[in-house]
C-alpha positions as CSV (number, residue, x, y, z in Angstrom):
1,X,-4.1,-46.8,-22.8
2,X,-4.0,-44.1,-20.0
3,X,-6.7,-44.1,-17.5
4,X,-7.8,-40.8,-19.0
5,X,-8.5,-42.7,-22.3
6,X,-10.7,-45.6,-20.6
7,X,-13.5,-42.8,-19.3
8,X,-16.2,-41.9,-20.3
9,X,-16.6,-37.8,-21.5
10,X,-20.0,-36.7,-20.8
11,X,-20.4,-33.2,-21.5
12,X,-23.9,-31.0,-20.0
13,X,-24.3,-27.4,-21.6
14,X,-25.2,-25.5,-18.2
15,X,-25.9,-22.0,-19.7
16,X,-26.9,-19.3,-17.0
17,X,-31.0,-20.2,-18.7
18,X,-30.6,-23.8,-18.8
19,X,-33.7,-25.3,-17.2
20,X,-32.1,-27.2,-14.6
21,X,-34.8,-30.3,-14.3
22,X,-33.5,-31.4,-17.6
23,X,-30.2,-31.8,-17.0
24,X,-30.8,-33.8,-13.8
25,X,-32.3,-37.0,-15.4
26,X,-28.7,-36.9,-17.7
27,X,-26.4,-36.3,-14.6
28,X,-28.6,-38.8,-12.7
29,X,-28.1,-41.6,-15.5
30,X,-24.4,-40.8,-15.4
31,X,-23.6,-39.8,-12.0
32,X,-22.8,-43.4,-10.7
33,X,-21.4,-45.1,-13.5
34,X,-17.4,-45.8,-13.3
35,X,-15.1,-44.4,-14.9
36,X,-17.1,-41.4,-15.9
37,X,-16.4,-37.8,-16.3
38,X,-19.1,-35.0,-16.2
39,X,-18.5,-32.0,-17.4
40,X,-21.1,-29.2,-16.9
41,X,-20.0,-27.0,-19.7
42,X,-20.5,-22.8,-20.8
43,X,-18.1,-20.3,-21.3
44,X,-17.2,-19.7,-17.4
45,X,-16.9,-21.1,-14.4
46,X,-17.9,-18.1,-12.5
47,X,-21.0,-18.9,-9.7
48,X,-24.0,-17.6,-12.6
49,X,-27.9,-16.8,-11.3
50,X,-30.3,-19.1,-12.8
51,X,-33.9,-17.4,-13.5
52,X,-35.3,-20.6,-15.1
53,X,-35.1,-23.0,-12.3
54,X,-34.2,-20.7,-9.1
55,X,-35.6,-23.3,-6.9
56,X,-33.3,-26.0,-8.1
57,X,-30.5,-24.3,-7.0
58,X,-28.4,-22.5,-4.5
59,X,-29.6,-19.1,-3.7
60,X,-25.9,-17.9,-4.5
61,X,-26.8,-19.6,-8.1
62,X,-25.0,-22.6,-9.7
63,X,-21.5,-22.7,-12.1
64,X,-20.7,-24.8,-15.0
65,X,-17.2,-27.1,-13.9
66,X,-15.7,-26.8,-17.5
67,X,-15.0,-24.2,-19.8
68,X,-15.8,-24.3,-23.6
69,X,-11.8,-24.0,-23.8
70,X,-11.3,-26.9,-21.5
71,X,-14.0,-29.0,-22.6
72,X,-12.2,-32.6,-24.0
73,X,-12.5,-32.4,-27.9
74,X,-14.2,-35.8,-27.7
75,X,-16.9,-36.3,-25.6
76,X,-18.6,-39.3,-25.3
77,X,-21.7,-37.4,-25.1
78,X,-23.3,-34.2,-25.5
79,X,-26.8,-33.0,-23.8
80,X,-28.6,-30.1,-23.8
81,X,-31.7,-29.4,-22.4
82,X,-33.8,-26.4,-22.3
83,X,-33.2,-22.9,-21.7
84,X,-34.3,-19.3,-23.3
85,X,-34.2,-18.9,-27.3
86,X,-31.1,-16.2,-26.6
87,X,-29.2,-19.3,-27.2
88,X,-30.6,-19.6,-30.9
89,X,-28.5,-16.7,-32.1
90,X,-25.5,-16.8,-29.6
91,X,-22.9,-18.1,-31.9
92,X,-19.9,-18.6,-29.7
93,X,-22.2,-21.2,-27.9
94,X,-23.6,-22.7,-31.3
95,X,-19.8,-22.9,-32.8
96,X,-18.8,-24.7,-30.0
97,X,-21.6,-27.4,-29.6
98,X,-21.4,-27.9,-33.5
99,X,-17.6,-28.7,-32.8
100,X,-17.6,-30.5,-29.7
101,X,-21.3,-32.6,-31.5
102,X,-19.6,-33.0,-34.8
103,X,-17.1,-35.4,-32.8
104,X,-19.7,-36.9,-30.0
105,X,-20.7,-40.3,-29.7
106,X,-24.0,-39.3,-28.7
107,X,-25.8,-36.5,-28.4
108,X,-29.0,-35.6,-26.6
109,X,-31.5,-32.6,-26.7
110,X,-34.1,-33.2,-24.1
111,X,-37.0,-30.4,-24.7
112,X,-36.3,-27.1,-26.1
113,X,-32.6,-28.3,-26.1
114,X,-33.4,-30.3,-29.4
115,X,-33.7,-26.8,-30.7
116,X,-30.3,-25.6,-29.7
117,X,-29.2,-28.5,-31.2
118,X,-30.5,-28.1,-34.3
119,X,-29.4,-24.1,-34.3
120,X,-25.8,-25.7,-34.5
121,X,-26.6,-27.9,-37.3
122,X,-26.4,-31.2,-35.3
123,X,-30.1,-32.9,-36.0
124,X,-29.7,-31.6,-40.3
125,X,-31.4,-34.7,-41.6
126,X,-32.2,-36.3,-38.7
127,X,-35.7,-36.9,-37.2
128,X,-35.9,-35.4,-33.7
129,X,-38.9,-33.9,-30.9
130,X,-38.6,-31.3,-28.6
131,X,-41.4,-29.6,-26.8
132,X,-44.5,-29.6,-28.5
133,X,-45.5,-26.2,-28.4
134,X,-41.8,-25.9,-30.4
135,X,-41.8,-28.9,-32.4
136,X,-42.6,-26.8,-35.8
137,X,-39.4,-24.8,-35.3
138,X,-37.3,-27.7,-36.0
139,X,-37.5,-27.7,-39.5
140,X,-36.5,-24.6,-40.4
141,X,-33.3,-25.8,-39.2
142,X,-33.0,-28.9,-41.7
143,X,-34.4,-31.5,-38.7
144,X,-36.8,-33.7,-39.3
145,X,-40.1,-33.1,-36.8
146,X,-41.7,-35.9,-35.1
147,X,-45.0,-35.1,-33.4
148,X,-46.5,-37.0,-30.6
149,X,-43.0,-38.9,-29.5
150,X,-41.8,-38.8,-26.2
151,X,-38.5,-39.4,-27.3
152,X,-37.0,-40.0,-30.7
153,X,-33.9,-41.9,-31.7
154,X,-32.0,-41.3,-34.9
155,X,-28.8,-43.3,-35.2
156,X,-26.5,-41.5,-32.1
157,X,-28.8,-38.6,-31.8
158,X,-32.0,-39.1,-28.7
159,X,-34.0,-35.9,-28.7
160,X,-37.0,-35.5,-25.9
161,X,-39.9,-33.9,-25.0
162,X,-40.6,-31.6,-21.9
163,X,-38.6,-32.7,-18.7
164,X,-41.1,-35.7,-18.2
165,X,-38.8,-37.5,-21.1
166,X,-35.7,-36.8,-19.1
167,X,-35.4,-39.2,-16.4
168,X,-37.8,-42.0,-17.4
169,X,-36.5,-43.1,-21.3
């Protein structure tokens, strides 16, 4: 096996929206573990303003590092966390997580990211949480809703509530 073969491929959806303090706890987990590869995925690379969580970032804004087209096709795994509902209908985005999930070890939607998730068809059948102002809107989309859990494991998919759920499960 090349060294390329023995790393892990975790793979962070950092939308222009994304709300920053959820991606953290994921990065954190990951940041310091050998033999790991993180890639901060959207459609660009170019340096993108961040309205969501402007004081988590550079004033110049942040960038993803990978490109949907350069993203590995097999990621270890997939996170998403919360950002606006525009990502609901934008397909290019929801086309390529369905991809990318469809082939993922494991996948994770911490908050509102469960719903995003779920917009690509990746929690169909599969219980899951998100915020609980949100948590109704999961079904819809063929998830199973579970109120009142931090965060919920179904088989290879962890789904979380608000940020809190992040860095502490």
């Amino acid at each position: 096996m090349t060294q390329a073969l023995d790393r892990l491929q975790i793979g962070i959806l950092a939308d222009p929206n994304c709300f920053v303090p959820d991606i953290i706890g994921v990065y954190t987990a990951f940041c310091d573990a050998p033999n790991c590869d993180i890639h901060f995925l959207w459609k660009h690379t170019n340096p993108q303003k961040n309205t969501e969580s402007s004081g988590m970032v550079h004033r110049e804004g942040m960038h993803a590092t990978t490109t949907f087209a350069d993203c590995p096709q097999n990621l270890d795994v997939l996170c998403v966390g919360a950002s606006t509902t525009n990502l609901l209908s934008d397909e290019e985005t929801l086309a390529f997580l369905a991809d990318r999930g469809d082939r993922a070890k494991y996948i994770i939607g911490i908050c509102a990211g469960s719903l995003t998730l779920a917009a690509a068809g990746l929690l169909t059948g599969y219980r899951a949480t998100t915020n609980f102002q949100a948590i109704e809107a999961l079904a819809p989309f063929g998830a199973i809703p579970v109120v009142g859990g931090h965060v919920v494991v179904d088989r290879n998919r962890f789904t979380a509530g608000p940020v809190i759920s992040s860095p502490d499960e």
